[in-house]
Residue, then its C-alpha position, 0 to 999 in steps of 0.5 A: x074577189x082579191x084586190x091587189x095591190x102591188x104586182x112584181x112583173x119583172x119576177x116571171x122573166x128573171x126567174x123560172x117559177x116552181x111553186x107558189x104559195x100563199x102567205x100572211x104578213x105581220x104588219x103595224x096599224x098605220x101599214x095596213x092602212x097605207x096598203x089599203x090606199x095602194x101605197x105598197x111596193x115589193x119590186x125589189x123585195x125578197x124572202x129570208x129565213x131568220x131563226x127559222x122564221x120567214x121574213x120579207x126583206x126590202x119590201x116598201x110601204x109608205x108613211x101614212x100620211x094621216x097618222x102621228x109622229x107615231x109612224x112606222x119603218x118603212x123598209x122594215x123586215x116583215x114576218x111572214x105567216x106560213x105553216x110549219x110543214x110549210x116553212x119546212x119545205x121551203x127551207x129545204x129547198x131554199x138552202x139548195x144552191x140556186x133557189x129563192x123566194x120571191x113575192x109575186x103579188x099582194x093582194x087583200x083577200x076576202x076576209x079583207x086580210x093582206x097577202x103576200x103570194x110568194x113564189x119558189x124561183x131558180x133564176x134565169x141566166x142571159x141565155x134563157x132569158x133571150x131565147x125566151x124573148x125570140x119565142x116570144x118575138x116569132x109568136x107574135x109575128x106568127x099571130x100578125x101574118x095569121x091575121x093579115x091573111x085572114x083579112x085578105x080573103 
């Protein structure tokens, strides 16, 4: 069972999602430990290719609290652990205009390993953002009156 520690929730109503994947990231001693008690943030964060390899750009992890003067960066860019066939395709598709990579969530998976589930995204523009919001809005009124007529009869 996955823990996960941070979430990016804005990401599915800013973007329309194509793909996600699932990614390892290179990190410091004193990071992995601050992960571990939850101090980790990757609302703001992004992923970029930099020499043909995959790095998350303005990504959080906190100062451990218990460690030396000896401590890490911590908004700095992380590598991010993908296959080669992988990296490729993204790249591809990332230089297309209009695409992105953006981290979904980070989570420790079983092996007790922290990963990133990066995500192919387009964004959104306003309109398809508040039509969806109207979908959602006639949804649930639809629910709510569904369920008072159930309670009348």
């Amino acid at each position: 069972m996955a823990k996960i520690v941070a979430r990016n929730r804005k990401a599915k109503h800013l973007y329309h999602i194509e793909n996600t994947y699932e990614a390892g990231i290179v990190l410091l001693g004193t990071e992995v430990k601050s992960a571990r008690a939850g101090r980790i943030s990757i609302k703001e964060s992004y992923a970029r290719f930099f020499d043909g390899e995959l790095y998350l750009v303005n990504s959080h992890i906190s100062a451990y609290k218990n460690s030396s003067i000896f401590n890490h960066d911590e908004k700095r860019m992380r590598k991010l652990l993908l296959k080669k066939s992988e990296l490729q395709k993204l790249h591809g598709k990332v230089t297309q205009k209009g695409y992105t990579l953006i981290p979904l969530k980070a989570y420790f998976n079983e092996k007790k390993l922290l990963k990133i589930s990066i995500a192919l995204a387009k964004g959104k523009n306003i309109r398809d953002r508040r039509e969806e919001i109207k979908k959602r809005d006639i949804k649930r009124d639809m629910n709510k009156a569904l369920k008072d007529k159930k309670y009348e009869r």
